[in-house]
C-alpha positions in Angstrom: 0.0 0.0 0.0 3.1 2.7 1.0 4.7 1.6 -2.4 1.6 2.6 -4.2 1.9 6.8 -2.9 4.2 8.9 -4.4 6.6 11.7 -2.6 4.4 14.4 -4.6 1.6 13.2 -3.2 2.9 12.9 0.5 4.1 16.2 0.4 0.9 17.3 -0.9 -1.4 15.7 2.1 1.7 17.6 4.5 1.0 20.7 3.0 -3.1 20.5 3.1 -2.9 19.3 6.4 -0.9 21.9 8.1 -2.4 24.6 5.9 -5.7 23.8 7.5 -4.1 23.0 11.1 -3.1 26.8 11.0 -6.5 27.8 9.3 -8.1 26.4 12.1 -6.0 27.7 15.1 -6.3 31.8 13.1 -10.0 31.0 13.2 -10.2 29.6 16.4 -8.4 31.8 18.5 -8.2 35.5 17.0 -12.0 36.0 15.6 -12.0 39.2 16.5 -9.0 40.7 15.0 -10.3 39.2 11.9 -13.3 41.0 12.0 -11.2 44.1 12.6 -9.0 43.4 9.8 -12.2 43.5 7.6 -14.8 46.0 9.3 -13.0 49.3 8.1 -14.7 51.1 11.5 -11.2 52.1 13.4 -12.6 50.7 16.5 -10.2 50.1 19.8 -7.7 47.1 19.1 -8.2 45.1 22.5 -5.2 42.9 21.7 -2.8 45.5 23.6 -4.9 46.9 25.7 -3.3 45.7 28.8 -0.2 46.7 28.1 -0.6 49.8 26.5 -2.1 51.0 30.2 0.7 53.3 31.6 -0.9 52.7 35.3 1.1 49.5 36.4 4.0 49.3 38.4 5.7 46.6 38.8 8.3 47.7 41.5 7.7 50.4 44.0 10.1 53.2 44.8 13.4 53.0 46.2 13.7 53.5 49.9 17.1 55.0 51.6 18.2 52.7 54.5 17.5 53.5 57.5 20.1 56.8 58.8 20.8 57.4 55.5 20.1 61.0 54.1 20.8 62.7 50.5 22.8 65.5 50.4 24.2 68.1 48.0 27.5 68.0 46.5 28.8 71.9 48.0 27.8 70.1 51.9 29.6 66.8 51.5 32.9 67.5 53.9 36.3 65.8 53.2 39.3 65.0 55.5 42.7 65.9 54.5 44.5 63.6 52.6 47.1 61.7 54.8 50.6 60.0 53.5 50.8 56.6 51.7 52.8 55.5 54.4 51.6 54.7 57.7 54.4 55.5 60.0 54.3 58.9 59.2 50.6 58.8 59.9 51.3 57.4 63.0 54.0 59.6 63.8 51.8 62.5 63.2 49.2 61.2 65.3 52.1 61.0 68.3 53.3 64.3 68.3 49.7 66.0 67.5 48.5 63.9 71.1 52.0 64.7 72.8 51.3 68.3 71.9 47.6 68.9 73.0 48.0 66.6 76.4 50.7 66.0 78.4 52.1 62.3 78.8 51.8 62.2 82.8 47.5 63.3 81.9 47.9 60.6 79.0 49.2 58.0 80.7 47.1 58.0 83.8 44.1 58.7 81.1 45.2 55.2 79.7 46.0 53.5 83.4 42.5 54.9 84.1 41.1 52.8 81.1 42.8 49.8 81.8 41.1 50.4 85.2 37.8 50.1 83.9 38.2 47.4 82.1 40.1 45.1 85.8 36.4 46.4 87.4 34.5 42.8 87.3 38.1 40.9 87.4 40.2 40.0 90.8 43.2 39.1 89.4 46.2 41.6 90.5 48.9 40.7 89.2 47.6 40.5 85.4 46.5 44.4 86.2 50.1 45.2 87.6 51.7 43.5 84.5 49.1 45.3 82.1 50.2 48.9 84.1 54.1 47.8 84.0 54.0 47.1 79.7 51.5 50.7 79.8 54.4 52.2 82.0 57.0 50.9 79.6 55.4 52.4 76.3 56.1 55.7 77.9 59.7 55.2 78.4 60.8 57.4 75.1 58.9 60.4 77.3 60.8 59.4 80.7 61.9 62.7 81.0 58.6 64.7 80.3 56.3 62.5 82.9 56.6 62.7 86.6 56.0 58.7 87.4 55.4 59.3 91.2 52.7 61.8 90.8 51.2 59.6 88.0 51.5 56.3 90.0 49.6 58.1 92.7 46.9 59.4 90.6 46.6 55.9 89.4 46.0 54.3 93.0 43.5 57.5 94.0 41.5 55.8 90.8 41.9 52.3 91.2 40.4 52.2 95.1 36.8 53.1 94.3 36.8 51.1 91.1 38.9 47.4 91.7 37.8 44.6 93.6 41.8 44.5 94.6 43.5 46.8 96.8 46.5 48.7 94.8 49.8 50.9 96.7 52.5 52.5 94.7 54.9 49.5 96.5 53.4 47.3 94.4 54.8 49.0 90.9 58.0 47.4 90.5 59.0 49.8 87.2 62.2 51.7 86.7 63.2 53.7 83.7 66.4 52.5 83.5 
């Protein structure tokens, strides 16, 4: 039976059968553009008319973070601009702080917070190791720093504060 239909007419039946596949889906499903295509009254095409609404919004508008706020450029304030290398930066940092405080007010500023921090701990000899290494870092201003009045300040702080008791005796620290 196969041997009996030629390739002309099997591509025929494809052809007529697909042609009226598609003839069938046009009709099926778009009727009414058809009948707009051929009424010549310019009616309203409804095939867009979703999309051509200019109402919708997909996404809402951008929030700032909370504590963020916009300024204008001429309010924005900069810092200077510091040197590439950091030892300088820290250098300058050490002689602007030795120049607006003292070392004896800076180091018993520093003993003071190292005080705050022994408040909930009992352990003396860790806080008189801490104060001999803070004591230390001051040596290069030996001359500038009066130890005994600084050593005393330190003890006035540390009674009220440290679950310890603290007496200049118990600094062991020489410049030498």
């Amino acid at each position: 039976m196969l041997s009996s239909i030629s390739w002309q007419h099997y591509f025929a039946a494809i052809v007529i059968i697909t042609i009226s596949y598609y003839l069938y889906v046009v009709l099926r499903y778009y009727q009414k553009e058809i009948s707009n295509l051929f009424n010549r009254k310019p009616q309203k095409s409804e095939i867009f008319s979703v999309g051509q609404s200019s109402a919708i919004s997909v996404m809402g508008q951008a929030k700032p973070d909370n504590g963020v706020t916009i300024s204008e450029m001429q309010n924005l304030q900069f810092t200077e601009v510091l040197p590439d290398d950091p030892k300088e930066v820290v250098f300058e940092q050490l002689q602007t702080t030795a120049i607006q405080n003292d070392p004896t007010t800076e180091l018993v500023a520093e003993a003071g917070n190292l005080i705050d921090a022994f408040k909930e701990v009992d352990n003396k000899q860790e806080f008189l190791t801490l104060v001999g290494i803070l004591i230390g870092s001051y040596k290069n201003f030996q001359e500038d720093i009066d130890l005994p009045a600084a050593l005393t300040r330190v003890v006035e702080i540390s009674k009220d504060k440290l679950k310890f008791t603290v007496a200049i005796t118990d600094f062991q620290i020489s410049w030498a």
